[in-house]
C-alpha positions in Angstrom: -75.1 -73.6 108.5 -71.9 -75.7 109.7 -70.0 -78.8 108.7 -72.6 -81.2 109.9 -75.3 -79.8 108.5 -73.8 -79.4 105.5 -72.8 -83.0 105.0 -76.0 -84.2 106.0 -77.6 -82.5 103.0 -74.9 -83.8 100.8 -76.5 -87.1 101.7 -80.2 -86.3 101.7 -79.2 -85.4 98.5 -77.4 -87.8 96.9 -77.9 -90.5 99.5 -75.1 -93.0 101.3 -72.7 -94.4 100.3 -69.3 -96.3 101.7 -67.2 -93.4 100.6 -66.7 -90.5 102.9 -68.1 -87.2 102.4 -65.0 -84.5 102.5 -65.7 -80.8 103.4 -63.8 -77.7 101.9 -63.9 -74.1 102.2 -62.7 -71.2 100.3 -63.3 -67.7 101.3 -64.4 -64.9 100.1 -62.0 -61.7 99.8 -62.3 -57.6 100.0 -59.6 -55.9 98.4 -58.8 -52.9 101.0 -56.8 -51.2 97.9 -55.2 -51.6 94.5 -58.4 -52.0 92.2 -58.0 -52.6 88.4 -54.4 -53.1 88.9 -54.2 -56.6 88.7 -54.7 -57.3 84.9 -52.1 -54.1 84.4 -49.3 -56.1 86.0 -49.6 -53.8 89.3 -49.4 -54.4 93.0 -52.8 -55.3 94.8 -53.3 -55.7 98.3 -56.6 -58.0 99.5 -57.0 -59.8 102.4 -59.5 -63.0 102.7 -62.7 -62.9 104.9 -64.0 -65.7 107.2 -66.8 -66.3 105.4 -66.9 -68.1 101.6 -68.2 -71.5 100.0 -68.3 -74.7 101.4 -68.2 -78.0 98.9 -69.2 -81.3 100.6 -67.5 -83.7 97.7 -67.2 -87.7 97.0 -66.5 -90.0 94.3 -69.5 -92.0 92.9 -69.7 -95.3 90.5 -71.4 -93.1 88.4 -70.0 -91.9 85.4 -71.2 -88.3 85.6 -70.3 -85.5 87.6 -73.3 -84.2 89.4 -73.5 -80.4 91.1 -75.8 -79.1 93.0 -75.9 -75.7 95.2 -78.1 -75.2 98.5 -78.2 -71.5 97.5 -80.0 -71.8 93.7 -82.4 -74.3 92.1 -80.2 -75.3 89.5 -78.4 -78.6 89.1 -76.3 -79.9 86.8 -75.4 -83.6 85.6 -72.1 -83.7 83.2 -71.4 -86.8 81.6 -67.3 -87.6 82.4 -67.0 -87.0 78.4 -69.0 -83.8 78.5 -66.9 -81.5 80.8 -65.8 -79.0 78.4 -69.6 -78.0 77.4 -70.5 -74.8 79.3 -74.0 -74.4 80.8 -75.4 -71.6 79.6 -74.6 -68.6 81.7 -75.1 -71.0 85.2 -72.7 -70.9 88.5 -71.5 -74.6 87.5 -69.4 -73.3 84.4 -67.1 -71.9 87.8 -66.5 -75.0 89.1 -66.8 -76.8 85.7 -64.3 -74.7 84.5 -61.9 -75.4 87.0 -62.3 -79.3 86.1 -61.8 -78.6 82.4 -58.4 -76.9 83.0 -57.7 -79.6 85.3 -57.8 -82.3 82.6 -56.6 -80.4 79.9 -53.3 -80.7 82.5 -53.9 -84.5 82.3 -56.3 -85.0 85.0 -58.4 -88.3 84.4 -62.0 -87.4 86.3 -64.3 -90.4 87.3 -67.8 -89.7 88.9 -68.2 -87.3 91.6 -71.0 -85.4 93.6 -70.6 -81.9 94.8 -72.4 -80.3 96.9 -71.8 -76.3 97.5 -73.2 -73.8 99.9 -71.9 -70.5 99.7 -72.4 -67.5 102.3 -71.1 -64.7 100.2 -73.7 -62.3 99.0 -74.3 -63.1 95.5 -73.0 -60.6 93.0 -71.4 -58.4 95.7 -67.9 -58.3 94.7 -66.5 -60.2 97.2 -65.3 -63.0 95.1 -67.5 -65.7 95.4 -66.7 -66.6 91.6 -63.1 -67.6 92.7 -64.4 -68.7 96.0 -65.8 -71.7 93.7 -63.1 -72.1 91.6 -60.5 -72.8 94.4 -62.8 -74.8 96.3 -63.4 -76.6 93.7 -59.7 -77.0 92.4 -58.2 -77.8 96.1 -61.2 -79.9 96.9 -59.9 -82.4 93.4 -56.6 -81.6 94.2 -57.0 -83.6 97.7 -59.5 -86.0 96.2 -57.3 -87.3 93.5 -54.1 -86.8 95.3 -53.0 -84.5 92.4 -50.4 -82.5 94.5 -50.4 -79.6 92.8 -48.9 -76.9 94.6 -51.5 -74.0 95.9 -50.0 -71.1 93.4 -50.3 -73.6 90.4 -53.9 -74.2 91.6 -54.3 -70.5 92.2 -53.0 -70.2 87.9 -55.8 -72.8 87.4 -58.6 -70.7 89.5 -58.3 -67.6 87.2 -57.4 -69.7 83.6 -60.8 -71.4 84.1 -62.6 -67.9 84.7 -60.7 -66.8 81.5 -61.0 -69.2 79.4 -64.4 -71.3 80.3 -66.2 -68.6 82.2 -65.1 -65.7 79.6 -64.1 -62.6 82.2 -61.0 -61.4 81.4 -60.2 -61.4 85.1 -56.7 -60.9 86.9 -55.4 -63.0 89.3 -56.1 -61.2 92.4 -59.3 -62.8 93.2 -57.8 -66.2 93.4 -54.6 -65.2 94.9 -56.6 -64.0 98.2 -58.7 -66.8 98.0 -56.1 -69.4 97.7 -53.0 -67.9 99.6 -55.4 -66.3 102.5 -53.7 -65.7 106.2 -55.5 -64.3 109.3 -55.0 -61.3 110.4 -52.6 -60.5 107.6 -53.2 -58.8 103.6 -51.1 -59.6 100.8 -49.1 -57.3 99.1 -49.2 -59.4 95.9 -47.4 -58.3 92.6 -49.6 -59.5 90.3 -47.2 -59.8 87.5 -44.0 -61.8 89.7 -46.2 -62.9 92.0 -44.3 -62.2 94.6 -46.0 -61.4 97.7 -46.2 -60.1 101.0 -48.2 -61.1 104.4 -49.0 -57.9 105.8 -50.2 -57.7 109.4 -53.7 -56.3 110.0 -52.1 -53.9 112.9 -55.3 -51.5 112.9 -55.8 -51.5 116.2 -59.3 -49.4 117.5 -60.1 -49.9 114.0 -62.5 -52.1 112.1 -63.1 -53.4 108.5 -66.8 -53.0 107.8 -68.0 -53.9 104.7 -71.4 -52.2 103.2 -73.1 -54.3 100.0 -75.0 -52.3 97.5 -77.5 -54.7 96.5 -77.4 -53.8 93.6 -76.7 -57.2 91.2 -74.2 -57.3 89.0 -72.6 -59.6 86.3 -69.2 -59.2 85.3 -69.6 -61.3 82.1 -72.3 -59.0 81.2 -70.5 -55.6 82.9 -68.2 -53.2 81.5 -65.2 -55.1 82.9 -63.7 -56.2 79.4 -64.0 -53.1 78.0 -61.6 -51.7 80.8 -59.4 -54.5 80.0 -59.7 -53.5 76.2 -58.6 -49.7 76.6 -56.0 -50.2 79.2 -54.3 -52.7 76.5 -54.8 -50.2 74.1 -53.0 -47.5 76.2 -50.1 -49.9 76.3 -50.0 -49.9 72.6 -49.9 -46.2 72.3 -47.1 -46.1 75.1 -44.8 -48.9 73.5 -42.6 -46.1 71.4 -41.8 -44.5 74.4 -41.0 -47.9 76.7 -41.2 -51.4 75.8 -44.1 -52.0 78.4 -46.2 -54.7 78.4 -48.1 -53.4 81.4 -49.1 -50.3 82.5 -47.7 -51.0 85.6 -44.0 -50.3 84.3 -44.1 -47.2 84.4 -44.3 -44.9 87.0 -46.8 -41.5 87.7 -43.5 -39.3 86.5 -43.4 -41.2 83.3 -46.7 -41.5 82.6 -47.4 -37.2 83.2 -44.0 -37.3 79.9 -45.3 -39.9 78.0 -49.3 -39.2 78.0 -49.5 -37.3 75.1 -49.0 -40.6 73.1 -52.9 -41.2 74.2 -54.9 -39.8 71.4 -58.1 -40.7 72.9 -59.0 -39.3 76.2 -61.1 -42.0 77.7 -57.9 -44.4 77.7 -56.0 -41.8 78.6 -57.7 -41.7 81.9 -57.7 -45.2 82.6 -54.3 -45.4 82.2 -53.7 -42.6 84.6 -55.8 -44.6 87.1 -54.1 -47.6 86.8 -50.7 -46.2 87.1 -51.3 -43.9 89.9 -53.6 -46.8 92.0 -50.3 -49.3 91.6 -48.3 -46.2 93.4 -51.0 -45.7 96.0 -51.5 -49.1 96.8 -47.1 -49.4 97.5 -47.6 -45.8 99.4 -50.9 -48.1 101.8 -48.3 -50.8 102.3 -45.8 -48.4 103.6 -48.0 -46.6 105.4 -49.8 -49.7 107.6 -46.5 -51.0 108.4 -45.5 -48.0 109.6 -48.5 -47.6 111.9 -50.3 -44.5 110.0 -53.7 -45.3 109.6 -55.1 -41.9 108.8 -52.3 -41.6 105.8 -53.7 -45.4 104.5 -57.4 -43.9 105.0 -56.4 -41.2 103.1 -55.2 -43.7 100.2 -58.5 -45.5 100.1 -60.7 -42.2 99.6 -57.5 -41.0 96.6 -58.2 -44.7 95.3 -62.3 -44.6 95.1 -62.2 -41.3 93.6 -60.0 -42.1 90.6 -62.0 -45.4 90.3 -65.2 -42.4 90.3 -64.2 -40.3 87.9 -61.0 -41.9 85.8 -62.2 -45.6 85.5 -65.6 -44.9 85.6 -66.7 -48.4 87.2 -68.9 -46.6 90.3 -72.3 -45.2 89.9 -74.6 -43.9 92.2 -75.1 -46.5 94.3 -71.0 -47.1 95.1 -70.8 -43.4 95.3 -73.2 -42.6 97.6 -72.4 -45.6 100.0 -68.6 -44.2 100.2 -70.1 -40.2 100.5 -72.7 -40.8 103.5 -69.6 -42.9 105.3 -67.2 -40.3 105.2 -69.6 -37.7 106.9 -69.6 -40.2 109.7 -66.6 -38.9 112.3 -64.2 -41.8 113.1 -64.6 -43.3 109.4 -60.8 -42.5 108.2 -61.2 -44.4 104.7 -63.7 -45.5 102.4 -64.2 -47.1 99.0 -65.4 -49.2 96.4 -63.7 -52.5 96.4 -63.5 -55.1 93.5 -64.6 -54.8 90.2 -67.2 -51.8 90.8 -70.3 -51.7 88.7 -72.2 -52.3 91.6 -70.9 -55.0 94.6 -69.4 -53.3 97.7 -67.4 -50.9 99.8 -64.6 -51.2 102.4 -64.4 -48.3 105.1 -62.1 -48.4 107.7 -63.8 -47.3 110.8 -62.8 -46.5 114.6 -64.4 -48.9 116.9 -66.8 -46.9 118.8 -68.3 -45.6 115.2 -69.4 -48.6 113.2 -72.6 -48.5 114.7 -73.4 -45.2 114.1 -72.2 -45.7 110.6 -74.6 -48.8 110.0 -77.1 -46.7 111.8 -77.1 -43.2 109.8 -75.7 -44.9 106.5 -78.2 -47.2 105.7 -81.4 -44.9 105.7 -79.5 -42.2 104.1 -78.3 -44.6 100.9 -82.0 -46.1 101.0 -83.6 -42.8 100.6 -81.2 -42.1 97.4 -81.3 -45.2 96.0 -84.4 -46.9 96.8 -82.0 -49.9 97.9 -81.1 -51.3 101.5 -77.7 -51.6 102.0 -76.3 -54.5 104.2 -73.1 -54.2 106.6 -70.7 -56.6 107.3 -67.8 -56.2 109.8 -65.3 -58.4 108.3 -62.9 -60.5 110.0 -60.1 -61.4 108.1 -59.7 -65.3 107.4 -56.8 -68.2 106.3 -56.9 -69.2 102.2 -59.4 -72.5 101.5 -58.6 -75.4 102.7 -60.1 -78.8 104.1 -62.4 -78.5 106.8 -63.4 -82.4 107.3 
């Protein structure tokens, strides 16, 4: 669907008016390594993809601000007093959120319509949750003339998925989202927030990106409770170091001081999260170096941890990333985002991703009883005003 025809259902929908109808979009991201990191205080490094959500928005006279969505039925009406009331367990608490945390910063709403039409698969882990939320925060940001600057709006993204939404989420998502380049990563440090634009130099390569299909909820998932136990292996490591991440300390510190771990099950996802933050530094070096087959290498370390330390992959994750690396040319593959179901990332020479999206698809169907979709990803700029 593009601009025009996205407008022009803004105003089937909520009919003319003298005020123009502005366009937005915000992409959707893959995270080619560094998963679970983010809410330790580690390094991540996600690049954002050229497709996302598009939000046709324009002031009304009305005082109420009215959502709608061409991809689900639902619709919501919010009365300008009304905006801190969560729906249920509906998509508009994402962008609703984002407008609470916008007035709790002294944001004065009047009426609005907003329109959204996404194109990222739903529930895939691929973002689409802070796909809304910074479309939604830079769309008011340019409506209002608020002038926040992107990182603040980026801070806003993720406080309204914490605090409105309730996922205990890092800031990763809507760092991709927001701060997106093409061609380029971002090797982000999710506690300074200092970052990085990497150049994509993978050459003969290609990013393809295979969905599950299998739904997932990350309010609903296991997510918090990895949350839960990685804090709690920072509690049993604080008379060793003062940490207030796990990301302080590095794999040789961690082998000293893991005896402190009494349980085993935080044990090992502490051990993950330490030893992803290193592999995701020892990627970085590795791209910028040129060495492809070393970052590969990386991604397959990184989905087996995830496998069998974090425990957020399953069969159907498992079995996407096993059929791809029997395919010859496939140097890397992996789950990607929160897990539990969503997608993998493979990195694939050129002249194989056909035969990967060929063999792998009847092969994962015949385990799982689910078709898998592919997606070779081109990497995108951060959201942004279209029209």
């Amino acid at each position: 669907m593009n601009n025009t025809e996205i407008i022009n259902k803004f105003i089937e929908k909520y009919g003319p008016s003298t005020e123009d109808v502005a366009l937005f979009f915000s992409p959707g991201r893959v995270n080619l390594i560094g998963e679970h990191t983010d809410y330790n205080g580690g390094y991540v490094f996600p690049c954002a993809l050229s497709f996302g959500t598009y939000l046709a928005i324009r002031k009304s006279t009305q005082p109420v601000v009215r959502m709608a969505t061409l991809n689900f039925d639902f619709e919501a009406s919010i009365p300008i007093g009304e905006l801190d009331r969560k729906i249920g367990d509906e998509w508009v608490n994402y962008p609703l959120g984002v407008i609470n945390e916008l007035v709790k910063r002294g944001f004065k709403p009047s009426g609005v319509d907003m329109l959204f039409y996404g194109n990222i698969p739903n529930k895939s882990g691929l973002s689409s949750s802070a796909s809304i939320e910074l479309v939604t925060g830079v769309a008011i940001d340019d409506l209002y003339q608020l002038a926040y600057d992107r990182i603040e709006l980026v801070k806003i993204g993720r406080a309204a998925e914490n605090n409105f939404v309730g996922v205990n989420c890092g800031i990763m998502d809507q760092f991709a989202v927001g701060m997106g380049k093409k061609n380029h990563a971002i090797y982000l440090n999710c506690d300074t927030l200092d970052y990085e634009l990497v150049p994509m130099n993978i050459s003969g390569y290609k990013l393809v990106i295979a969905n599950t299909n299998k739904p997932r909820g990350l309010a609903d998932s296991k997510y918090n409770e990895r949350v839960a136990e990685c804090q709690a292996a920072v509690v049993a490591l604080q008379p060793a170091k003062k940490i207030q991440y796990l990301a302080e300390l590095t794999g040789a510190e961690f082998t000293e001081h893991q005896h402190l771990i009494k349980d085993e099950t935080v044990m090992r996802r502490a051990r993950h999260a330490i030893l992803e933050n290193e592999r995701t530094s020892l990627a970085v070096k590795a791209l910028k170096s040129g060495d492809l087959k070393q970052f590969g290498q990386l991604m397959n370390d990184s989905h087996d941890s995830l496998r069998d330390d974090y425990e957020v992959t399953g069969l159907e994750l498992d079995t996407l990333v096993a059929e791809s690396r029997k395919i010859p040319g496939v140097i890397g593959s992996r789950m990607t985002g929160a897990g539990f179901g969503g997608c993998t990332v493979s990195l694939v020479a050129e002249e194989a991703v056909d035969e990967l999206i060929r063999r792998v698809g009847p092969a994962y169907q015949k385990v799982t009883g689910l078709t898998a979709e592919f997606y070779v990803a081109d990497i995108g700029d951060g959201a942004g005003r279209k029209v």
